[in-house]
C-alpha positions in Angstrom: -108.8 2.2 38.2 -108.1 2.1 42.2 -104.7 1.6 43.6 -106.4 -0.4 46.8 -108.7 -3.8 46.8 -111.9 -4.0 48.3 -111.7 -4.6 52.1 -111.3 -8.4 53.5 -111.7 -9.0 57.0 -108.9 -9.1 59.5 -107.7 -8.7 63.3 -107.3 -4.4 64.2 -106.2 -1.9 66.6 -107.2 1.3 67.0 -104.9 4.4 66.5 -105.3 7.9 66.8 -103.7 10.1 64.3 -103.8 14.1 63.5 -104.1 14.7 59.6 -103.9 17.9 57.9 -107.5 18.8 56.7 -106.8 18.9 52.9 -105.4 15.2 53.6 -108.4 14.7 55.3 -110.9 15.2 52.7 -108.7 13.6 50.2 -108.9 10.2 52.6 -112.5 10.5 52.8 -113.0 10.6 49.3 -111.1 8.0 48.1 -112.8 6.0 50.6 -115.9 6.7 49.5 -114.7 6.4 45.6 -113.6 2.6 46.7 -116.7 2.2 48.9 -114.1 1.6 51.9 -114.1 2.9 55.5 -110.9 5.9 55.6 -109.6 3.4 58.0 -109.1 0.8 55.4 -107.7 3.4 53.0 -105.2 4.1 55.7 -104.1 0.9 56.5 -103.7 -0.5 53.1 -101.7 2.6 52.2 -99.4 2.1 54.6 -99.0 -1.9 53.4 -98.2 -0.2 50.2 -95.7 2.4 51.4 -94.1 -0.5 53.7 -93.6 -3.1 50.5 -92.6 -0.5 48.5 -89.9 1.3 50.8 -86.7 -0.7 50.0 -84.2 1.7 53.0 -87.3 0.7 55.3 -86.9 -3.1 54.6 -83.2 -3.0 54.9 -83.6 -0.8 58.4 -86.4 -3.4 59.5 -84.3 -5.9 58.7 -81.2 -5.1 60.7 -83.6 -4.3 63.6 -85.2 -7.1 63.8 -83.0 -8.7 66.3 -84.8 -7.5 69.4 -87.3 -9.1 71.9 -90.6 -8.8 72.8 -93.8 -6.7 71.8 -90.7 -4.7 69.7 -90.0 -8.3 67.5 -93.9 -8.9 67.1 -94.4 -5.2 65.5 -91.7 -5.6 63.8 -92.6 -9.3 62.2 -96.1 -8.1 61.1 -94.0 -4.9 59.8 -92.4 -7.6 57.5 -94.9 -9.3 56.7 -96.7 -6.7 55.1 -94.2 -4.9 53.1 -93.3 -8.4 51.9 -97.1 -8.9 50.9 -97.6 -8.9 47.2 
């Protein structure tokens, strides 16, 4: 059974990250086992890392006080680890 849901459609950015290769592989495969772009394995891991991570919800919690682009990263932060 597969940890992730089948993509839905919503707003992205780009992001360029270096992954070691066995990593990699792994993300391509379980992309392909979920018949899911890597991307969407990626960013639905991270949703589950940031709802699961209780320290990272307090620390998000107590920096959430600041202005700007900061507060909007830090709102959709919040919104996803509070995601079901």
């Amino acid at each position: 059974m597969a940890l992730l849901k089948a993509p839905t459609k919503h707003k992205t950015t780009s992001l360029q990250v270096r992954l070691e290769e066995d990593v990699r592989v792994s993300l391509n495969k379980y992309a392909q086992f979920i018949d899911a772009t890597p991307s969407y394995v990626v960013s639905e891991a991270l949703k589950l890392l940031f709802k699961r991570d209780q320290e990272f919800k307090r620390w998000l919690g107590q920096h959430a006080k600041s202005g700007g682009q900061v507060q909007n990263e830090e709102a959709a932060l919040a919104k996803a680890a509070s995601q079901t």
